[in-house]
N, C-alpha and C positions, 0 to 999 in steps of 0.2 A: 732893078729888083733882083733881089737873089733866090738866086734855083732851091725850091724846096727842097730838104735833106729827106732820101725814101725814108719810108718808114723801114723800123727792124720786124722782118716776119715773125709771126708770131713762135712758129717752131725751134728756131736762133732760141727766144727767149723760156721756154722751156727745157730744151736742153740744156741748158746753162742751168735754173735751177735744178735740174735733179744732178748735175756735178757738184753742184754745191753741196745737196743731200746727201751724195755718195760721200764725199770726203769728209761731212760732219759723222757719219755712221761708220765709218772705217776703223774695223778693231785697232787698240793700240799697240805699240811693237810689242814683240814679248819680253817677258822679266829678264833681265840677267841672271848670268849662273849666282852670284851672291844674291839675289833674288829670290831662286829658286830653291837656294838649299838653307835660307835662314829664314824657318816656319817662327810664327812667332809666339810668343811662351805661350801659348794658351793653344793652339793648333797647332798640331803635328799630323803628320802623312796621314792617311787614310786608314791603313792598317795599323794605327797606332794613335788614336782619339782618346780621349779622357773617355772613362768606359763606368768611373762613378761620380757622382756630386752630391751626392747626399751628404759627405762632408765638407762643410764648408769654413772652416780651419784656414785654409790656406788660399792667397788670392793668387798664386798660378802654379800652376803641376799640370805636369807634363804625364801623359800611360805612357808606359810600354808595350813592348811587343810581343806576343800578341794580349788584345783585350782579355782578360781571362776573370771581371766579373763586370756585370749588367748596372744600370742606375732601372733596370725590369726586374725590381725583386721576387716575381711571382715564384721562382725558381725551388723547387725543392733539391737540385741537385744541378750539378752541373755537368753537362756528356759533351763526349766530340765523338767523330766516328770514323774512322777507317784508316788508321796508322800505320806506319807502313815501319815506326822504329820506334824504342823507346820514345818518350814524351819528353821533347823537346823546345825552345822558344816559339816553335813551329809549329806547337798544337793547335788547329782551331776549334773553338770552342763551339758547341752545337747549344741553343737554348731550349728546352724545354719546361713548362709551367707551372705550379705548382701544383699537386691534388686538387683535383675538386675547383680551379681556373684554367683550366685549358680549354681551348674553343674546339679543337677537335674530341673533346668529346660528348660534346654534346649540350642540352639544357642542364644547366647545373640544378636547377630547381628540380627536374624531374629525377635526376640520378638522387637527389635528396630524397625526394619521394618515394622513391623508389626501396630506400633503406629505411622508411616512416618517420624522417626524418622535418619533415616540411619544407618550405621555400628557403632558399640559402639568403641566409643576412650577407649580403655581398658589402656593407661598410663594416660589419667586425670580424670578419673571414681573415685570419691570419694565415700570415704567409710562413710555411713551413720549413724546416731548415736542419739536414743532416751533417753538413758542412766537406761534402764528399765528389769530389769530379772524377768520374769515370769515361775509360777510352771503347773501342772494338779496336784489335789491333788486327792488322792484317797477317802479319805471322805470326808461325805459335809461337805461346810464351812458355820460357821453359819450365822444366818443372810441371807443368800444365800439360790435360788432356788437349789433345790437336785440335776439338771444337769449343775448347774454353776460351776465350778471345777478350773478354770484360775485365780489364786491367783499370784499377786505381790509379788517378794520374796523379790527385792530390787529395789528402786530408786537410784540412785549413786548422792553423794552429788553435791550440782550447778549441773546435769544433768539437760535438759530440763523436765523429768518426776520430779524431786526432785521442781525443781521450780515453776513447775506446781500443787503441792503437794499431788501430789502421794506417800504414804506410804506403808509400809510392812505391808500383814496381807490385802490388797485392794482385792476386786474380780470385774474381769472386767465379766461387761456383755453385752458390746454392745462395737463397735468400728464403727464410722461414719455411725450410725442406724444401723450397721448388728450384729443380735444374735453372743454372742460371748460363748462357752461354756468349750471349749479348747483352751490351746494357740494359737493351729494351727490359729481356726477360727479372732484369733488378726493380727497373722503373716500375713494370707492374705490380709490384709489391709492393716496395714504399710509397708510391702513389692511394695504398688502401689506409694510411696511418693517420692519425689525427697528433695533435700536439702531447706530449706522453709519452703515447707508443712507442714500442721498440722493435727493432728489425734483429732477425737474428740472420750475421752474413757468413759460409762454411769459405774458409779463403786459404788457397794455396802462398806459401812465401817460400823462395826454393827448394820447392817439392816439398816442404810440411802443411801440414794438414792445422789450419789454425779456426776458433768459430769465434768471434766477437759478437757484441749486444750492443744496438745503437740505439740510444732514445733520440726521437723528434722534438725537437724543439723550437720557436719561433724564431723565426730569420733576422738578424741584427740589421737595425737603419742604416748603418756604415761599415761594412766590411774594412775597410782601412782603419777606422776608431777600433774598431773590435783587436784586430791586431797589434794594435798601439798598446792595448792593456792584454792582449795575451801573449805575448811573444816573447818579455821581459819575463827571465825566472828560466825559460826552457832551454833544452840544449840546443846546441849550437849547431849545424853541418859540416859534416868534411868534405875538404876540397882539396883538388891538387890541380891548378890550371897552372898553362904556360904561360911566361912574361913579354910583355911588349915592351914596357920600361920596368925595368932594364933589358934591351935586347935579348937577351936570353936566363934560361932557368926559370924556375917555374915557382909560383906563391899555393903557399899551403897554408891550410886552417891552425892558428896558433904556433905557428913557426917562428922564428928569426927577434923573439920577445918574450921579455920576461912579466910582459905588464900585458896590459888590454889590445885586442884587435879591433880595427874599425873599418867596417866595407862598405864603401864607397857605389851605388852602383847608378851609371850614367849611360849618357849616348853623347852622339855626336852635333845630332838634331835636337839635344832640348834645350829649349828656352831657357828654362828656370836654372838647368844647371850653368849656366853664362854665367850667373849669380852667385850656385854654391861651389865652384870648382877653384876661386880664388880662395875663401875660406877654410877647402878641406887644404888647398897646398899651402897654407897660413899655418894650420894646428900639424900638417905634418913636418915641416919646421920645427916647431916650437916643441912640439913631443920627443921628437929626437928617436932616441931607441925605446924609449918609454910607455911605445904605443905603434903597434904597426899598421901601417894605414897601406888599405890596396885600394885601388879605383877598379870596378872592373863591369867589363860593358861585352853584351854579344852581339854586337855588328862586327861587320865580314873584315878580316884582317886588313885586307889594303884599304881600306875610309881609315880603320882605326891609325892602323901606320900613318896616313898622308895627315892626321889630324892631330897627332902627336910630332911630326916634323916641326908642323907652324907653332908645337903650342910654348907656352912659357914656364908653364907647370913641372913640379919638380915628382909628386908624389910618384908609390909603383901603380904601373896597370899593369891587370892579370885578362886576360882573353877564355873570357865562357860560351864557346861556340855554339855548344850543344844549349844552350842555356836552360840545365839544369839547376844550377845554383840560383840563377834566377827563378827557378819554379821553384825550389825548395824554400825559399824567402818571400814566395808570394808577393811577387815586385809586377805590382800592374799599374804605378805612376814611378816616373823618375823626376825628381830624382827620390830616391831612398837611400837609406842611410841604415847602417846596424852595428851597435859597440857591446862587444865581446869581452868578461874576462880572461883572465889565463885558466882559470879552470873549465872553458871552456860554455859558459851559459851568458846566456843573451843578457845582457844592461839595459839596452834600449833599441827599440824598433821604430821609424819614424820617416814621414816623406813630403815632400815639397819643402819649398823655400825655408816655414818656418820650423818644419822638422828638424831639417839640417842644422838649423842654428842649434835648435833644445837636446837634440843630439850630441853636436861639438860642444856645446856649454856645460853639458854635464863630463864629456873625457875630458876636459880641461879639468874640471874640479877633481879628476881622480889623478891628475899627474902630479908627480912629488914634487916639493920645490927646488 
């Protein structure tokens, strides 16, 4: 007869299973570096998210940096607060409500009440819209009393403030006679306006003394569509950035061409542009002198350098550090795209995949044969 085989204790058999458990539950390795740094067209960093959808045009676009408008339309204006230099790709943007939706102040029913207004119809409550982002800058701005500090970062093109010609680089210092020294003190203002109304704003521009009239108007579904049809017709920005291709010298606004300009404006992280970037270095071939095409992107010189080593691409890139150019074009998805005549005003405004195309499709139609 043979010797019974002991039993396995029970505790053997327990620890065994939870080895087993451990090793089903064990996070995976981590990504690799090409992993890491190829977000994919629809996701990008954190500080750099698709920031509107309300257009839905295009099946991938890629924001820029920083977000600089909401898919939170309640917005009657746009602030950031406490700058420390001009308004650069580095503004963050602060959100604030629109009149009469914001929770901190309160029952909107009652502030209605309050005016004998009644209970607020909160499904036909439009949303209000100056089309105006204002900073506090931390040092003074010139030109400016030492406690004026409320600098216009942007007018949004055809906005009632663009119209009204309000520029980048304004400092308000009065809104409807009231001292104005911080944005707050604006905000309290145009927060009293209904749809109509005008704000009257007293605004320094180096050291002149300027007073514009801005009407409210209701806030566009799509700040990108809106710029699609406002943008074409207007003048254009000057530029004078330094070059990365070619090594050296620098790309200017309507320079180096007798015909149209075409800017290009990408990164290094966007998806979609994997897509438009063999097509713009296609039409800049095919244009020859006919069309001057600048790529131009504000990530920090050495990515941009190491990603120009690898790349294939013939066209020039111009380096917008500060990225202002990029604010003055109101580039909050990449890619974007903008064709210039030689006299200088805007053909077309346009972003994501099928922008680029409706873009490149019409400077081809302007090249000579």
């Amino acid at each position: 007869m043979s010797p019974r085989r002991a039993a396995t204790p029970a505790f053997l058999l327990i620890f065994t299973l939870l080895g087993l458990c451990i090793s089903c539950t064990r996070e995976a390795p981590p990504p690799t570096q090409a992993e890491q740094t190829t977000p994919p067209s629809q996701e990008v960093p954190s500080d750099s998210r698709p920031t509107e959808s309300n257009d839905t045009d295009e099946l991938t676009e890629a924001s820029d940096v920083p977000p600089t408008e909401s898919n939170d339309t309640d917005e009657l204006t746009e602030t950031s607060n406490d700058l420390s230099a001009p308004p650069t790709g580095g503004v963050q943007i602060k959100r604030l409500g629109a009149p009469g939706l914001l929770r901190s102040q309160g029952d909107p029913d009652k502030a209605a009440r309050d005016r004998g207004e009644g209970p607020v119809d909160r499904a036909s409550k439009k949303k209000r819209w100056l089309g105006i982002s204002v900073a506090n800058m931390k040092q003074p701005i010139a030109g400016a009393p030492p406690d004026a500090r409320a600098m216009v970062t942007r007018a949004i093109r055809g906005s009632p403030a663009h119209t009204s010609g309000l520029q980048r680089g304004d400092c308000i210092v009065a809104a409807n006679g009231k001292p104005v020294t911080r944005y707050q003190d604006y905000l309290d203002v145009a927060r009293t306006l209904e749809i109509g109304d005008s704000i009257s704003l007293d605004l320094l521009r180096d050291g002149q003394e300027i007073t514009a009239s801005v009407t409210m108007i209701e806030r566009p579904k799509s700040l990108n569509s809106w710029r699609r049809d406002k943008f074409p017709g207007t003048k254009a920005f000057d530029f004078d950035l330094p070059s990365l291709r070619p090594a050296s010298g620098n790309h200017k606004a309507g320079t180096g061409t007798n015909g149209d300009q075409l800017l290009y404006f990408w990164a290094t992280w966007c998806g979609p542009c994997r897509r438009t970037s063999p097509q713009v270095d296609k039409f800049y071939k095919e244009a020859g002198a006919q069309t001057q095409v600048v790529a131009i992107s504000s990530e920090d010189k050495k990515t941009l350098n190491a990603f120009l080593t690898r790349s294939d691409y013939t066209y020039p890139v111009a380096h917008d550090n500060r990225g202002e150019l990029k604010l003055d074009y109101e580039i909050n998805k990449l890619p974007t795209i903008v064709l210039i005549d030689s006299s200088g005003t805007v053909v077309s405004w346009d972003y994501g995949l099928g922008g680029v195309q409706r873009v490149l499709s019409r400077a081809r139609d302007r090249l000579s044969p």
